[in-house]
N, C-alpha and C positions, 0 to 999 in steps of 0.2 A: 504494500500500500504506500509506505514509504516514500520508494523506487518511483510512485506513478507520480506523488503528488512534485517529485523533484523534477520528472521529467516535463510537467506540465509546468512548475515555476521556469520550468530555463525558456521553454518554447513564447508564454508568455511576455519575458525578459527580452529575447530575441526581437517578437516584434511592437514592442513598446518601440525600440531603440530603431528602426525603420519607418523614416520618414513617409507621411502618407501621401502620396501622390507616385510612389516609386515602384520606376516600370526596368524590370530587365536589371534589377540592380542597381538604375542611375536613381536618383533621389531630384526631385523640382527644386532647383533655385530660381524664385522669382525674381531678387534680388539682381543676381548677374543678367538673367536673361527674362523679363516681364512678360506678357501674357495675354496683359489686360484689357489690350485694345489690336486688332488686328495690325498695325502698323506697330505696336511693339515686338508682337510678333516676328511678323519680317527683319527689324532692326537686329531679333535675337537670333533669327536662322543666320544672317550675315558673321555675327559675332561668332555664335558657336562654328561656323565653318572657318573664320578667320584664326580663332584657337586651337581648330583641330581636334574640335571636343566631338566627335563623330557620334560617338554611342548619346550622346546625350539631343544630339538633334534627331535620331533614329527615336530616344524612347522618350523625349517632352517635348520635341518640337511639333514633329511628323503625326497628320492624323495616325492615332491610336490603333485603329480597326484597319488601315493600311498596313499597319504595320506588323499588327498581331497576322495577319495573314499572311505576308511577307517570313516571318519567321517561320511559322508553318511549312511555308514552300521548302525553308530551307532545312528541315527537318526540326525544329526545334531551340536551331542555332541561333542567337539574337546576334552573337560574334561574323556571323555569316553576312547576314542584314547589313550590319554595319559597314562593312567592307564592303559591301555592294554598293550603297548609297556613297563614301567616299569615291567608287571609280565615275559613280554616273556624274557626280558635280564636278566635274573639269573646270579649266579654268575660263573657259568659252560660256559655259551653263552659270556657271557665280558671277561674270561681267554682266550676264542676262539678269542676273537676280537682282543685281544692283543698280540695274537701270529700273526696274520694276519699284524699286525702293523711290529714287530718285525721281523718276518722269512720269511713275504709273499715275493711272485716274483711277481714285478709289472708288468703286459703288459699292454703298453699305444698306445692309438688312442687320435686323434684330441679329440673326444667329447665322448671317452666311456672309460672306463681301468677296468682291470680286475684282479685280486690279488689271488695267489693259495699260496696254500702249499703244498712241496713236499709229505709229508706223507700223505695226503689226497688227492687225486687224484680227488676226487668227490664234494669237496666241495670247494666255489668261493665270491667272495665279487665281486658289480658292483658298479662303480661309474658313475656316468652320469651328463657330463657338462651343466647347462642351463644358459644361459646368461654368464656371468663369473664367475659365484660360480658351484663347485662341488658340487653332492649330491650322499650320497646313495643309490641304486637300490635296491627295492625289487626284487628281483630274483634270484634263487640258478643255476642255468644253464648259461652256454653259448649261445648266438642267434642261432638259425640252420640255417646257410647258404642258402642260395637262389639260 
């Protein structure tokens, strides 16, 4: 009886000390990287790729549900994930991101926004509210209307 109640204090103890919002092991600093508004957002995707903080734009930045499926793909591997999203963001794809930051036209809704640029008429950035943090949308398209 002992033995269970000790194993149940540590398991407890464990996730006291595990900050709540923590995915894949990375834990949310809103502090370094904010949230709160879709343009913070973006500012913090820039910065975590500027520090090379890979796994943390993978598990606070990156829609959620993208990503948990993404990991899946790769059996289970979030380390996998990770590495994949650092080859895709060359340094061609982060001048793009930065222009989005810079020149984009933000259109905002309650829980979605959507960022163009005039000279590309085809191409779109999504952000999508969950809880009170923004995150970025895997998707190059606009929703099709219903």
């Amino acid at each position: 009886m002992y033995g269970a109640l000790v194993v149940l204090s540590l398991l407890a103890w464990d996730t006291a000390k595990t900050p709540e919002g923590t995915r894949y092991g990375v834990a949310p600093d809103l502090t370094l990287f904010p949230q709160g508004k879709p343009e913070e957002t973006m500012a913090s995707i820039l910065k975590a790729i500027e520090m090379k903080k890979w796994d943390y734009l993978a598990a606070q930045l990156a829609d959620p549900n993208f990503i948990d499926q993404r990991v899946k793909i790769f059996g289970g591997r979030f380390a996998d994930q990770v590495d994949d999203m650092r080859a895709r963001l060359d340094p061609s794809t982060v001048k793009l991101l930065q222009r989005f930051q810079k020149d984009g036209e933000w259109r905002k809704a309650a829980k979605e926004t959507m960022v163009a640029l005039k000279d590309m008429p085809d191409r779109f950035l999504f952000f999508r509210k969950i809880g009170d943090r923004w995150y970025l949308e895997h998707r190059s398209k606009p929703a099709k209307a219903e």
